[in-house]
MIDOSE-1310 file (N, C-alpha, C; in nm, 2 decimals, decimal comma, always signed):
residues 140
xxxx	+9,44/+7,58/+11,60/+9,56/+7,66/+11,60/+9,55/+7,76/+11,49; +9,56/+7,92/+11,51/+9,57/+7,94/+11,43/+9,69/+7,99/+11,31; +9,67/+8,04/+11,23/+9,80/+8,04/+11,09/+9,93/+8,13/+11,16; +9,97/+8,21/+11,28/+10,04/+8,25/+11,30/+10,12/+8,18/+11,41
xxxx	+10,24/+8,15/+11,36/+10,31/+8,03/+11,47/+10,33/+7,92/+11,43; +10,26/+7,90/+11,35/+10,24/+7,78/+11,26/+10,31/+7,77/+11,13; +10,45/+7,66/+11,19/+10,47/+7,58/+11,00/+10,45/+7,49/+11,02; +10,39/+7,48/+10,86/+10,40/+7,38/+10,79/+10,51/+7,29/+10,70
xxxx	+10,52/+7,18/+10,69/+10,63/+7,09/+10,63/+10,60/+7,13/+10,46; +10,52/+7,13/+10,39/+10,46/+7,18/+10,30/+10,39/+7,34/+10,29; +10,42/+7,37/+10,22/+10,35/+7,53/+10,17/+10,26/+7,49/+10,07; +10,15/+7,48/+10,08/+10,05/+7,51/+10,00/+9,98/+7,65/+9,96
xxxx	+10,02/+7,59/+9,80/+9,96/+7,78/+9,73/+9,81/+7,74/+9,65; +9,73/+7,86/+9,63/+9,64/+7,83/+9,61/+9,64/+7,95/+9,49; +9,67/+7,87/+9,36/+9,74/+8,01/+9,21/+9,58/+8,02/+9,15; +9,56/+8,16/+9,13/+9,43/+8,18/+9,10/+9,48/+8,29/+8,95
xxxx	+9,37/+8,22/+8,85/+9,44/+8,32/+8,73/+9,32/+8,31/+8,61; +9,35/+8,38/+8,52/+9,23/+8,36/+8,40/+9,25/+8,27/+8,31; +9,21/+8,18/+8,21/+9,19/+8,09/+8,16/+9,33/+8,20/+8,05; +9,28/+8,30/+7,99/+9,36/+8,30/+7,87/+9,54/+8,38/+7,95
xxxx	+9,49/+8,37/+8,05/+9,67/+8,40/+8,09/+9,75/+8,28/+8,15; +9,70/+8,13/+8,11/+9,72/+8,01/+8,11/+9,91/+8,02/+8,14; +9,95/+8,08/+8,01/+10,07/+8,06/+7,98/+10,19/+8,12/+8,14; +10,12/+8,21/+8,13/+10,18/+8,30/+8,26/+10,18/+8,21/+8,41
xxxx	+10,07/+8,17/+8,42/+10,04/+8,07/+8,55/+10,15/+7,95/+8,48; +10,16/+7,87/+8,37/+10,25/+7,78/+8,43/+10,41/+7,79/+8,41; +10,41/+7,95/+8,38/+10,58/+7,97/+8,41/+10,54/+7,98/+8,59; +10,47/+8,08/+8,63/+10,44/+8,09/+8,77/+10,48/+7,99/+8,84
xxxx	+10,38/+7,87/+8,78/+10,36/+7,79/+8,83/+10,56/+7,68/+8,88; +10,59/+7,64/+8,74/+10,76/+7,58/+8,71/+10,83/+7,70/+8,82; +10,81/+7,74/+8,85/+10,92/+7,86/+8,92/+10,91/+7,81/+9,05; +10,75/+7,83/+9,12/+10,76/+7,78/+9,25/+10,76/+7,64/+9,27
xxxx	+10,74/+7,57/+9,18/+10,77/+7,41/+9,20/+10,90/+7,34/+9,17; +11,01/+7,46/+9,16/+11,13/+7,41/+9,13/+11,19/+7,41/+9,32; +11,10/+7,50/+9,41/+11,13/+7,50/+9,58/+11,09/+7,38/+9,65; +11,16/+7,36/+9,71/+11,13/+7,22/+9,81/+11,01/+7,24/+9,89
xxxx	+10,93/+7,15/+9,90/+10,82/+7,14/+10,00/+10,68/+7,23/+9,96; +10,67/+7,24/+9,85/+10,57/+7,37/+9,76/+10,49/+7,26/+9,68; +10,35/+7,31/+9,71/+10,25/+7,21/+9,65/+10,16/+7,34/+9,58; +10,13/+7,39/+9,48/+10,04/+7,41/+9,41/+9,88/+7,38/+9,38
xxxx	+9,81/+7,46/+9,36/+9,64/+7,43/+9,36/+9,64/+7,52/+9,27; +9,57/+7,43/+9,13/+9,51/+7,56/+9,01/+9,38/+7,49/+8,96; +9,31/+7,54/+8,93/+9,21/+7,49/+8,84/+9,24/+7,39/+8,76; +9,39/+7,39/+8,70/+9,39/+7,25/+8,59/+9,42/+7,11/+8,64
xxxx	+9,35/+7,12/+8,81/+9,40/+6,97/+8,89/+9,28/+6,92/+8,88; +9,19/+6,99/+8,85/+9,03/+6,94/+8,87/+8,98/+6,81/+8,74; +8,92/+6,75/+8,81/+8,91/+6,62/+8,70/+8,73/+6,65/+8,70; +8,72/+6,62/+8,54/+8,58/+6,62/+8,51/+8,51/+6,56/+8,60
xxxx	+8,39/+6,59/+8,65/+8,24/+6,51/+8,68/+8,32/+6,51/+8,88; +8,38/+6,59/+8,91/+8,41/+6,61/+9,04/+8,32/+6,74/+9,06; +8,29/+6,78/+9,19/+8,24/+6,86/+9,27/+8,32/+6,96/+9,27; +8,40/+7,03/+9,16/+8,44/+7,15/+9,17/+8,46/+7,26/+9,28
xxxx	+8,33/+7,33/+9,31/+8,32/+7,40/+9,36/+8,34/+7,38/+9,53; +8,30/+7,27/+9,55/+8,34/+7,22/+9,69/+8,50/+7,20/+9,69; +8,57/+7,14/+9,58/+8,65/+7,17/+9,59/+8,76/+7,29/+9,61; +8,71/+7,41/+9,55/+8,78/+7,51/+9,54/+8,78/+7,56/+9,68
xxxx	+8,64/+7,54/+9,68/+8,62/+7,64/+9,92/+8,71/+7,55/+9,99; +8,74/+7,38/+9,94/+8,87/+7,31/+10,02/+9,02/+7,38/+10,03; +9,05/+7,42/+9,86/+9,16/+7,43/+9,86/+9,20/+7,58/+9,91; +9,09/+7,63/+9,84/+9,13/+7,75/+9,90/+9,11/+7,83/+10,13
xxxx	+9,03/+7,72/+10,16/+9,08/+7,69/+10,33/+9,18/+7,64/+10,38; +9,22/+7,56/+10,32/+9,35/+7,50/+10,38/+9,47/+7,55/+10,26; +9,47/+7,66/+10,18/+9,58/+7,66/+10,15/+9,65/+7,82/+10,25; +9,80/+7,77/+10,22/+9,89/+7,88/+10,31/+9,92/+8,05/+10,26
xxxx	+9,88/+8,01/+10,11/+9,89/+8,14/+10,05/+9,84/+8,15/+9,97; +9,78/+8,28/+9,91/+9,70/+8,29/+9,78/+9,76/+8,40/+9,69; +9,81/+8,31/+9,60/+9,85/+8,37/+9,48/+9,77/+8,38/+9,35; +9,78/+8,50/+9,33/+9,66/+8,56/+9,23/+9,74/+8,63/+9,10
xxxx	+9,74/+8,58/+8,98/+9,79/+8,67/+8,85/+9,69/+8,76/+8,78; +9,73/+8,86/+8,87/+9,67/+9,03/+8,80/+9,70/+9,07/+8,68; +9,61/+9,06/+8,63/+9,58/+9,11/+8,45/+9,48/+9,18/+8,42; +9,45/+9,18/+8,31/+9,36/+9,26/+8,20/+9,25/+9,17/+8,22
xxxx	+9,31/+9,03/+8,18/+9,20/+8,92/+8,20/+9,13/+8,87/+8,30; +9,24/+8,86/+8,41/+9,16/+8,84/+8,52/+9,08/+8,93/+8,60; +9,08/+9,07/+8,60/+9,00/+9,16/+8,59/+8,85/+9,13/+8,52; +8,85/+9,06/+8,41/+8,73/+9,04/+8,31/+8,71/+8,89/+8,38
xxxx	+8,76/+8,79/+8,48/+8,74/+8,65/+8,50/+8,64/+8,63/+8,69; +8,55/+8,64/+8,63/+8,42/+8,62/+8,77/+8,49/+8,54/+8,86; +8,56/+8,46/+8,84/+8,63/+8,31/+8,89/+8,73/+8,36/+9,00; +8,84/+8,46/+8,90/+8,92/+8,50/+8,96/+8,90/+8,61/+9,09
xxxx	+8,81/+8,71/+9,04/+8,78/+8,84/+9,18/+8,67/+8,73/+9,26; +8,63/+8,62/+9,22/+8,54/+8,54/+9,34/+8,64/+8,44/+9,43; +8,74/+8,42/+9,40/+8,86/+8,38/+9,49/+8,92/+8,46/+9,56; +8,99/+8,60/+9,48/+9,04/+8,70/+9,56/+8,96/+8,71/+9,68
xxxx	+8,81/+8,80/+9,64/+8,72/+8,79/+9,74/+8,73/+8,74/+9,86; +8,72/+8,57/+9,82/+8,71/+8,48/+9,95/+8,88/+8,43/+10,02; +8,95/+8,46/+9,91/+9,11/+8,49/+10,01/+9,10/+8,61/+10,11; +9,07/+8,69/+10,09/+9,06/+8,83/+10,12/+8,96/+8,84/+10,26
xxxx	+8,86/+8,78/+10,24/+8,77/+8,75/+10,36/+8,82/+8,68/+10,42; +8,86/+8,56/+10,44/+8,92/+8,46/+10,50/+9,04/+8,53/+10,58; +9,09/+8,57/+10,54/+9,25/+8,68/+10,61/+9,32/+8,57/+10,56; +9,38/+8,52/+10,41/+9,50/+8,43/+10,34/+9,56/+8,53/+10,33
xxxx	+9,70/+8,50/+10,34/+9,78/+8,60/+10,26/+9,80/+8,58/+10,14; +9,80/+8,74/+10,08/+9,79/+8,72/+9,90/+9,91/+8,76/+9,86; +9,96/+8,74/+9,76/+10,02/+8,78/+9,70/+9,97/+8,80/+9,57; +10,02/+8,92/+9,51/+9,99/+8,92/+9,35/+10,10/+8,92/+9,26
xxxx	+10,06/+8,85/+9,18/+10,24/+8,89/+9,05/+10,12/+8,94/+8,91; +10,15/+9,09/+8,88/+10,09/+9,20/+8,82/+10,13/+9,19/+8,63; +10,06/+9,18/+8,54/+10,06/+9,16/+8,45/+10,12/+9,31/+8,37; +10,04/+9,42/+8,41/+10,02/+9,55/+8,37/+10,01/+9,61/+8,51
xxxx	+10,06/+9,72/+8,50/+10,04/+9,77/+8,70/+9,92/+9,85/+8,70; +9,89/+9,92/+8,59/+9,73/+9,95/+8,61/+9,61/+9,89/+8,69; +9,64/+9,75/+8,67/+9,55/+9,65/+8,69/+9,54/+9,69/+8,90; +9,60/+9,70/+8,92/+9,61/+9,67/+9,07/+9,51/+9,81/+9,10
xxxx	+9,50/+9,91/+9,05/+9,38/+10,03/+9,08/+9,26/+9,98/+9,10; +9,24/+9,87/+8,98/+9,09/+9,81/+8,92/+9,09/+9,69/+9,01; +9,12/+9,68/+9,11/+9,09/+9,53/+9,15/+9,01/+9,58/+9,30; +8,88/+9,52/+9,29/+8,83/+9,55/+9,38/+8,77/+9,53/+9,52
xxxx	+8,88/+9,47/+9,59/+8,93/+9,45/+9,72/+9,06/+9,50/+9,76; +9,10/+9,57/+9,87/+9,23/+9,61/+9,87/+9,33/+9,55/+9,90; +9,44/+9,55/+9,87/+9,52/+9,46/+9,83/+9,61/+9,56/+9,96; +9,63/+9,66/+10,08/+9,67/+9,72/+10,10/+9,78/+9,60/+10,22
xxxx	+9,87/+9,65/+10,28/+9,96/+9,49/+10,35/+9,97/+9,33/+10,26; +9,93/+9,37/+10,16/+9,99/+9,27/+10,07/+10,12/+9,25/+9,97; +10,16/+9,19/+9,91/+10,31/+9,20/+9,81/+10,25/+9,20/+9,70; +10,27/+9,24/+9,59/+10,26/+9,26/+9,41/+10,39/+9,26/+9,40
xxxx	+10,39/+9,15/+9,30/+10,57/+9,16/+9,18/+10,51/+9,15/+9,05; +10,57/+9,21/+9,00/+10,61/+9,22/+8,82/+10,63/+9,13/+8,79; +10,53/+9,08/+8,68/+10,60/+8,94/+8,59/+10,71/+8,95/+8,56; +10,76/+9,07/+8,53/+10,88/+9,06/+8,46/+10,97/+9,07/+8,55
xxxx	+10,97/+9,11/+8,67/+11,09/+9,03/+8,77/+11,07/+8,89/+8,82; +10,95/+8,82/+8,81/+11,02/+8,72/+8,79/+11,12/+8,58/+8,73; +11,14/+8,66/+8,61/+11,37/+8,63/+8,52/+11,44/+8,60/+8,69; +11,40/+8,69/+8,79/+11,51/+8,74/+8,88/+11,47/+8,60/+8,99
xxxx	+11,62/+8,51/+9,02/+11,55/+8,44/+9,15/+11,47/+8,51/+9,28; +11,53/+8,64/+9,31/+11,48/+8,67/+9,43/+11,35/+8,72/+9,42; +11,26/+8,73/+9,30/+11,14/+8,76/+9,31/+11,06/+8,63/+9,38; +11,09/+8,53/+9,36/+11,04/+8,41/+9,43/+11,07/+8,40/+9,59
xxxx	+11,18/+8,41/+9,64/+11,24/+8,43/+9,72/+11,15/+8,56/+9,79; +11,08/+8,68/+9,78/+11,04/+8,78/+9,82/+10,92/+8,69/+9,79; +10,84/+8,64/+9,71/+10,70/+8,54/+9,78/+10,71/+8,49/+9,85; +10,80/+8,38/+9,85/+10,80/+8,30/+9,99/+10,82/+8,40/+10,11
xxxx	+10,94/+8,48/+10,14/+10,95/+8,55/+10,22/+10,82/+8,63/+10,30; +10,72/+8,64/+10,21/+10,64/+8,73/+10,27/+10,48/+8,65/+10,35; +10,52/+8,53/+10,29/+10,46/+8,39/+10,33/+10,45/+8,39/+10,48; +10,64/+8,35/+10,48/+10,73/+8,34/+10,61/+10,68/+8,49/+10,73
xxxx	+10,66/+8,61/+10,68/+10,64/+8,77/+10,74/+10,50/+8,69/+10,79; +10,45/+8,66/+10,74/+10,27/+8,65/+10,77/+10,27/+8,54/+10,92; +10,35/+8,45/+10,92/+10,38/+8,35/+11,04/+10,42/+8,38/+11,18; +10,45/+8,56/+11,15/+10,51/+8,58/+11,28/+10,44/+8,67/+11,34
């Protein structure tokens, strides 16, 4: 079956971000886990001496959306443009929430039919609300 036509009882996100913008991913993070039925995937689920990498091509195939924190840093993080990448190939829908808006020139896959929010609207509930929403747009 494929992703259009299709819900799910659960929304699985797949939060992709740089090690030193930690802080940012887990406000990100408390924001969409305060919504019903929202399951999160970050790098900090991974437990030592597991198969990592097998794991990441899991989560990141079976997750429903790919959310990416565009920065300075993740710009500089191999980890993070090798996720984009393979969201981007795969046809996930991405969303970005943008650290600096500069950043979105430098990122080098196009982000073009995708959503970018401002960290700083997310204070605002409806910037969450315009994530999921655009989740929900990709279904139909």
């Amino acid at each position: 079956m494929t992703r259009k036509g299709r819900r799910k009882e659960a929304l699985h996100i797949f939060l992709s971000y740089a090690a030193a913008d930690r802080a940012y991913a887990r406000k990100l993070q408390t924001l969409l886990s305060q919504r019903p039925a929202v399951h999160i995937f970050t790098t900090e689920t991974l437990s030592a001496g597991e198969d990592w990498q097998s794991k990441l091509k899991d989560e990141l195939s079976r997750c429903d959306l790919f959310l990416v924190l565009l920065s300075p840093n993740s710009l500089d993080s191999p980890w993070v443009l090798h996720e984009l990448g393979a969201a981007w190939a795969i046809g996930k829908p991405i969303v970005s929430v943008v650290t600096h808006p500069a950043v979105l020139s430098k990122v080098p896959v196009t982000l073009r039919d995708t959503l970018s929010v401002d960290i700083k609207d997310l204070e605002k509930p409806e910037a969450i609300n315009r994530i999921l929403e655009h989740y929900e747009e990709t279904l139909t």
